[in-house]
C-alpha positions in Angstrom: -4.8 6.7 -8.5 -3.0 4.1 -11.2 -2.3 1.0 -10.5 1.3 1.3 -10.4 1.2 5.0 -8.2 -0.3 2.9 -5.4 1.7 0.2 -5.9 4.9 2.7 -5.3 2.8 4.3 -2.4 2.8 0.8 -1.3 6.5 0.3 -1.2 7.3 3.5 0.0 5.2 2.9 3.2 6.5 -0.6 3.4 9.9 0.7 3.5 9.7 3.4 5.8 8.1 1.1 8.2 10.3 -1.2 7.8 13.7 1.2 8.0 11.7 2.9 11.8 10.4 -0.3 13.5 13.8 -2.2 14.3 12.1 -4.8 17.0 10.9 -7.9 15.7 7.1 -9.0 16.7 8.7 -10.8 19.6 10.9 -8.4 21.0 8.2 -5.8 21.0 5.8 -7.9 22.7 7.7 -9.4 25.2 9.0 -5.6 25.8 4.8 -4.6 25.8 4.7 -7.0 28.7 7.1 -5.0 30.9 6.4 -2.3 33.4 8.3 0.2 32.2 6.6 0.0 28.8 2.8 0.2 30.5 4.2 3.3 32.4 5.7 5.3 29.2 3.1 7.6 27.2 0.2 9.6 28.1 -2.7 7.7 30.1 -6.4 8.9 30.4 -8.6 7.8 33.3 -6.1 4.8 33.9 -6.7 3.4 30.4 -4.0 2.1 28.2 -1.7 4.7 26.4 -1.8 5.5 22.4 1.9 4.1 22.1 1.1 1.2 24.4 -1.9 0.2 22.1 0.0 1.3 18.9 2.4 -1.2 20.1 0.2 -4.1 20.1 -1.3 -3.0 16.6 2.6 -3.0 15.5 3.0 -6.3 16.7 0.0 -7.3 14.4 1.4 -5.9 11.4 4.7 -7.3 11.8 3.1 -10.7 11.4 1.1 -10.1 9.0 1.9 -10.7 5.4 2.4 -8.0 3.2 0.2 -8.4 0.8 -2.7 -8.9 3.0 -2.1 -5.6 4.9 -5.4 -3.2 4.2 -5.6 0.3 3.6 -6.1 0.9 7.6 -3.0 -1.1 8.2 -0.8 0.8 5.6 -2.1 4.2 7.4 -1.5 2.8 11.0 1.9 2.2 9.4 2.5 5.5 8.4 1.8 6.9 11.7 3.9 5.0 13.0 7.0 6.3 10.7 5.8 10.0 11.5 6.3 9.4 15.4 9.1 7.8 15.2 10.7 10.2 13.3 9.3 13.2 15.0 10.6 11.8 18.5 13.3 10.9 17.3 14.0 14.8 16.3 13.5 15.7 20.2 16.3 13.0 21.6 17.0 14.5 25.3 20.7 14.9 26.2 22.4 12.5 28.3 22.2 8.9 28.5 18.4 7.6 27.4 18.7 4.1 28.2 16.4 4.0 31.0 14.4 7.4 30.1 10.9 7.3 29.4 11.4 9.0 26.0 13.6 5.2 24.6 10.3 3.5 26.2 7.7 5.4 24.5 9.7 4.8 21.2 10.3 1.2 22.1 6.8 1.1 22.7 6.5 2.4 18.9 8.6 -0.4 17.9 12.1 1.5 17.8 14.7 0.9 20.2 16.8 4.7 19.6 20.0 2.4 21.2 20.4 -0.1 18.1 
């Protein structure tokens, strides 16, 4: 791949991240803290959920500069935009501000109520 083809790649990914995580590091880590968001996603023998953990990588990324983000980083980053925007696509009816599917987003780093 060219130089400047991964550099767009780059942007793109950037971007997208940046346009479906709308919680600053802070936010989402004091929100990481919080019942509700250990509760929200699917557990396995007790252990921590893929959101809950995806979370905390999130929160990582956020405060980490963008030029030193690695490959990994840029592909945790991109499945991030994908759930995001596939859960976004399946929005129950009815008010979601204290439904587990606005905590397993928030837990993404989206809050679907800003």
């Amino acid at each position: 791949m060219s130089a400047q083809k991964a550099g767009t790649e780059r942007d793109k990914v950037l971007a997208d991240f940046d346009d479906a995580v709308n919680m600053s590091a802070d936010e989402l880590e004091d929100w990481l803290a919080t019942d509700e968001s250990k509760s929200a996603g699917q557990h396995r023998d007790g252990e921590e959920s893929t959101g809950h953990a995806s979370g905390r990588r999130i929160v990582a990324l956020l405060r980490t500069g963008k030029r030193e983000l690695s490959d990994d980083d840029l592909a945790h980053m991109r499945k991030v935009v994908g759930y995001v925007r596939r859960h976004l696509g399946q929005r129950p009816a009815g008010d979601v501000g204290d439904s587990r599917w606005r905590y397993s987003l928030m837990n993404w780093g989206h809050d679907p109520q800003r």
